[in-house]
N, C-alpha and C positions, 0 to 999 in steps of 0.2 A: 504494500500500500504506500504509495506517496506521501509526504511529509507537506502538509498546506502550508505556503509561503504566506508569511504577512499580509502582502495584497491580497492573495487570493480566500485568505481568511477576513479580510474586511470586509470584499463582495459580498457575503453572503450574509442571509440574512439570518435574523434569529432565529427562526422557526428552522433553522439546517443545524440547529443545536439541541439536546436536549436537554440542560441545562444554561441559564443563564442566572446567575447570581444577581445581588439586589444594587450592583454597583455596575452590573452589567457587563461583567466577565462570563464569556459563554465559553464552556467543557463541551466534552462530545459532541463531535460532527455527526452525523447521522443523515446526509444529504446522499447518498449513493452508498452499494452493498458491503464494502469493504470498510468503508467508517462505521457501517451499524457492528461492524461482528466485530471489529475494534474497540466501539464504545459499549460493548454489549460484554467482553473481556476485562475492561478497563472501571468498569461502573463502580466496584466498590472499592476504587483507590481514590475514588472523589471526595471530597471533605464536605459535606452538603449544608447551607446553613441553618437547618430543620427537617424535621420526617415530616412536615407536609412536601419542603422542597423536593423531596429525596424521591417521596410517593410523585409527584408531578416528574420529576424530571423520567421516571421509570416505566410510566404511562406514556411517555412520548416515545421514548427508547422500545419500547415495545411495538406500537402502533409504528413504528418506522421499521421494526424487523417485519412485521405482518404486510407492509406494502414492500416490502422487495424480498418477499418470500420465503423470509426464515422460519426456521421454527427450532426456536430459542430453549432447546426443553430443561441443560445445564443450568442455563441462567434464571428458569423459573424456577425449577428444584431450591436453588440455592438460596434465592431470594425470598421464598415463603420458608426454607429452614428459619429463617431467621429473623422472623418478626414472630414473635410474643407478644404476648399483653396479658400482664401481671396484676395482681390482684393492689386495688391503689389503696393506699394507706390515710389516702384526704379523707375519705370518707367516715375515718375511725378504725378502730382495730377489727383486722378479718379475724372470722368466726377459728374456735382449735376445740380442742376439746372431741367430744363422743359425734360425730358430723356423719351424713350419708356422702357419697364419695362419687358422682357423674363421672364418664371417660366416654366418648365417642370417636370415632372416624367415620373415614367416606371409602365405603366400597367401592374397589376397585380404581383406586385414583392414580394408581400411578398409569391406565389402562384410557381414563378420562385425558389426562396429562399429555400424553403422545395425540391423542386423539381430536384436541383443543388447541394444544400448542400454546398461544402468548393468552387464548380466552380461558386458559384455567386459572389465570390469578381472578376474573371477574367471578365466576364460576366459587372458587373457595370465599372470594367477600362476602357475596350472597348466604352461602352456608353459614360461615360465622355469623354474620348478622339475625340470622333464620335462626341461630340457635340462642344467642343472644340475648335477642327479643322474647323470645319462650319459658329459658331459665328465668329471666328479672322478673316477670311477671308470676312466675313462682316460687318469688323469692331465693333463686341461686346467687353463687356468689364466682363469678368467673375466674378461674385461675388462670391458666394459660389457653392458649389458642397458638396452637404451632403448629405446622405445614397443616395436615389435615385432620389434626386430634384437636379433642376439645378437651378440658378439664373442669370440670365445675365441684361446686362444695355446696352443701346445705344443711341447715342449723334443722330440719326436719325432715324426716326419710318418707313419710307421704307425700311432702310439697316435692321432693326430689323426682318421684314416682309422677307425680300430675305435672312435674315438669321436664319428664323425659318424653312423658305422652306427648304435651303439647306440639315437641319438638319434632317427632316424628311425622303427627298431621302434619304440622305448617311446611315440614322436607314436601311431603306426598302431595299439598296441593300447591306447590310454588311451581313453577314455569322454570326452566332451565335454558342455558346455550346451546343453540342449534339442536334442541329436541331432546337432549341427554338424561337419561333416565340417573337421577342422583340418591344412592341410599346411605344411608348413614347406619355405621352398630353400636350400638348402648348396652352399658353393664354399670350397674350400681351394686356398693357395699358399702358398710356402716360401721361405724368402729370408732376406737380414739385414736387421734391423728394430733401431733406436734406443730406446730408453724413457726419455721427460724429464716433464719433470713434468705436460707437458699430455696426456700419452698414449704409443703409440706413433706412430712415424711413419717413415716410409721407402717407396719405391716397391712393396714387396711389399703393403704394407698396401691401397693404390688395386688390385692386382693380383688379389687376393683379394675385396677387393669388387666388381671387374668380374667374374672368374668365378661369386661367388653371383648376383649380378644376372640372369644367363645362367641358371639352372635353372630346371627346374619345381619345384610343389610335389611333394614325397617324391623328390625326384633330391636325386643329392649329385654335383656336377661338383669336377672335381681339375686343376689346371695340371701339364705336363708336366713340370714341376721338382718339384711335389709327387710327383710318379708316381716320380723319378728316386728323389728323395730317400729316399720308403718301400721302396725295392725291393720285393720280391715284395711280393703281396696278400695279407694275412692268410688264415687257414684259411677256405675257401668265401666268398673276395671275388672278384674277376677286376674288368680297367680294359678298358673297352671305348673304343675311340680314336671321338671325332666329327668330328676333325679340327682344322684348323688355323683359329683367327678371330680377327681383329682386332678391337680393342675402341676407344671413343671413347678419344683421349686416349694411346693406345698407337701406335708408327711402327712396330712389329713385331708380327707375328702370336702367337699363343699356341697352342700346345696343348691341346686339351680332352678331357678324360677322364670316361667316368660309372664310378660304382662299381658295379659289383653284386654283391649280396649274398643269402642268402636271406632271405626276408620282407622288400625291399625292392620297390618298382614298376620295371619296365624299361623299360618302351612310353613312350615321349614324344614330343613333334615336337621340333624344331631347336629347337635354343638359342634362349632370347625375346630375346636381345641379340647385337651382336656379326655381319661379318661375313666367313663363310667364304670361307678361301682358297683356291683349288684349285691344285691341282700339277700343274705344266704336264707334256706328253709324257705 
C-alpha cells in the first residue's frame, strides 16, 4: 500500500477518514480497499478521545469494509471481545450475598458471525439491549455483557425466572438482520456469591454457567436450588424436572429444570452438556 503524501492527504476529504478528532486531526484513511484492511489492522493502536469517538469512528470503519467488500470477521471477533459493561457503582452498592445467578449466549454465533460479517456487531447490540430491557424491568442487575454472553445477578430467584422469561419472548418476537433466526440459552442458579473488585466469584457463579452451557437455544434450564429458592412458578410458568447431571468439574450431581412458559419452545433433546444420573431401583 502507498504511503499518502501530504498533499494528497489534504485533498481528501473527511469523510475518507474514519476518525477525525475534535481539533481535527483525521486517522485512518478508509477511501479505497487497501487503507480499509490497513485501518481495519491498525484501529486499536488509535488513542481515541472517548468510547463514543471510538464507537463512531468503528461504525465508519466498518460501513467502508462493507462497501469494498470485506468481511472483517478478525476485527469483529476482537472488537466485541472487548467491550464489557460492568456493573456501575453510581448507583450504590451491587447486590452479594445469597443472589440467583443469569448467564446466557446466542446460539450458534460464531455460524451468525461469518454469515453477517460487519452486521453482526448491529445484530449483538440489538440482543444486548433485548436483554437489557427484560432483566431491568425484572429487577436484574447487569454484570457483564461480552462478545455474546450475558451475565446478570438478582436479589430474587423468581424475579430472575420472570426475567429470563421475558427475555426469551422479547428474542422470539424481535425482527433480526437479513431474516436470521436469533436464539439465545439460559441457565440460572442460586447460591452465595462474593463481589470484589474483579467481579463476582464463588462456586455458584461456575454452577450457573454449567447449567446455561446445558440449554438449547430459547430453553431456559434452572438448578434445583434455583427451583427451591423461587418457590412456586410465577403465573402460567410450571418447572418441568430432566433430571439429575453431572457436570465437568462438579463431584455431585445437579438438578435440572426447564421452564415453561407461554410463548416459550418446549420440545428439545437432552441437555448439550453434562451427564445424566439415573436413580437406581
Amino acid at each position: 500500500m502507498a504511503r499518502l503524501s501530504e498533499s494528497e492527504r489534504k485533498n481528501l476529504r473527511d469523510s475518507a477518514f474514519a476518525y477525525v478528532d475534535s481539533k481535527g486531526v483525521r486517522r485512518l484513511p478508509i477511501y479505497d480497499e487497501p487503507h480499509v484492511r490497513n485501518a481495519l489492522a491498525r484501529f486499536d493502536q488509535v488513542k481515541f478521545e472517548s468510547e463514543a469517538a471510538r464507537d463512531k469512528a468503528r461504525k465508519r470503519l466498518l460501513q467502508a469494509a462493507k462497501k469494498h467488500g470485506i468481511v472483517p470477521v478478525g476485527f469483529v471477533t476482537a472488537q466485541l471481545e472487548t467491550e464489557r459493561v460492568r456493573v456501575s457503582t453510581s448507583a450504590g452498592t451491587p447486590p452479594s450475598g445469597f443472589l440467583t445467578l443469569l448467564f446466557t449466549d446466542i446460539e450458534n454465533s460464531t455460524m451468525h458471525l461469518h454469515r453477517l460479517g460487519a452486521d453482526y456487531a448491529k445484530l449483538l447490540q440489538k440482543v444486548r439491549r433485548t436483554i437489557r430491557g427484560a432483566v431491568a424491568r425484572a429487577g436484574g442487575h447487569p454484570v457483564e455483557l461480552r462478545a455474546d454472553v450475558a451475565f446478570v445477578v438478582f436479589e430474587d430467584a423468581a424475579a430472575a425466572i420472570t426475567g429470563a422469561v421475558a427475555v426469551q419472548r422479547a428474542m422470539a418476537a424481535a425482527t433480526w438482520p437479513r431474516g436470521t433466526e436469533v436464539r439465545i440459552r439460559a441457565g440460572l442458579h442460586s447460591g452465595d456469591v462474593t463481589l470484589t473488585e474483579g467481579g463476582y466469584v464463588g462456586i455458584p457463579v461456575h454452577t450457573a454457567a454449567r447449567v446455561a452451557a446445558a440449554a438449547h437455544g430459547g430453553q431456559i434450564l434452572v438448578s434445583g436450588e434455583c427451583r427451591r429458592a423461587a418457590g412456586s412458578p410465577g403465573p402460567g410458568m410450571q418447572f418441568r424436572s430432566l433430571g439429575r447431571y453431572r457436570f465437568a468439574g462438579f463431584s455431585e450431581p445437579i438438578p435440572v429444570y426447564q421452564v415453561e412458559a407461554e410463548g416459550l419452545m418446549t420440545d428439545f433433546p437432552r441437555p448439550r452438556t453434562g451427564t445424566r444420573v439415573r436413580t437406581k431401583g
